[in-house]
C-alpha positions as CSV (number, residue, x, y, z in Angstrom):
1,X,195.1,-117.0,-22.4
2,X,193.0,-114.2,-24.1
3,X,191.0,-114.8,-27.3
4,X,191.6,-112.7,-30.0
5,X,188.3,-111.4,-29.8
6,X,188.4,-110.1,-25.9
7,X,191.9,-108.7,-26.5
8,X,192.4,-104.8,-25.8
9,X,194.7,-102.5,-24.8
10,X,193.0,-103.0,-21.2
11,X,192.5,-106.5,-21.3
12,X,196.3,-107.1,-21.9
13,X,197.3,-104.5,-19.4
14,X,195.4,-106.3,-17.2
15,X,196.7,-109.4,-17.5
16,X,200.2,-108.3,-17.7
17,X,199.7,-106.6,-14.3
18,X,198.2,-109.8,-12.8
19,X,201.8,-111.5,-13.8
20,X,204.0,-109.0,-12.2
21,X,202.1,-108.7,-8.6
22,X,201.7,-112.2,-8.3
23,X,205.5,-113.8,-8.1
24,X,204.3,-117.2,-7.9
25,X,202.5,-116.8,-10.9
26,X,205.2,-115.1,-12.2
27,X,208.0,-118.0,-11.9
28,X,205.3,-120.7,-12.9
29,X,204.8,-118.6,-16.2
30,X,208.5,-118.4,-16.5
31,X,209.2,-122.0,-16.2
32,X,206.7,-123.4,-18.4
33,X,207.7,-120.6,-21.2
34,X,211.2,-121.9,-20.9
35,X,210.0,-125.7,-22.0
36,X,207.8,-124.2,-24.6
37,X,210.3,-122.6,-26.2
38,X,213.1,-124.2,-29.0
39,X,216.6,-122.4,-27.9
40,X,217.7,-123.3,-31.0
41,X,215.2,-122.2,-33.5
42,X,216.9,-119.5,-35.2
43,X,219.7,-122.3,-36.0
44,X,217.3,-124.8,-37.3
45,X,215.2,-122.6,-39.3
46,X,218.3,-121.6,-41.2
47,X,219.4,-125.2,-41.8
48,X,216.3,-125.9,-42.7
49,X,216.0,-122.7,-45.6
50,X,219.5,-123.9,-46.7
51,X,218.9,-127.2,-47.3
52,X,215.4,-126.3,-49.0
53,X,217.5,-124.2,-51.2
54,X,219.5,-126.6,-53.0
């Protein structure tokens, strides 16, 4: 994670870089982004700005 205050071009070129040579790394960041995420967010937001609508 990079503050906001430390984050440059450079310092997220960095990072980025230090993802994609280290494959390990790579698949861990994968995985846990995967169970982060809400697949069906799109889907629930718009319920949710339908029903807050009526």
């Amino acid at each position: 994670m990079i503050k906001d205050v430390n984050l440059t071009a450079d310092t997220m070129l960095a990072s980025i870089s230090e993802i994609f040579s280290d494959e390990e790394l790579y698949q861990a960041m994968s995985v846990a982004s995967e169970k982060a995420g809400v697949p069906d967010a799109s889907d629930r937001l718009y319920q949710l700005v339908k029903e807050i609508k009526k």
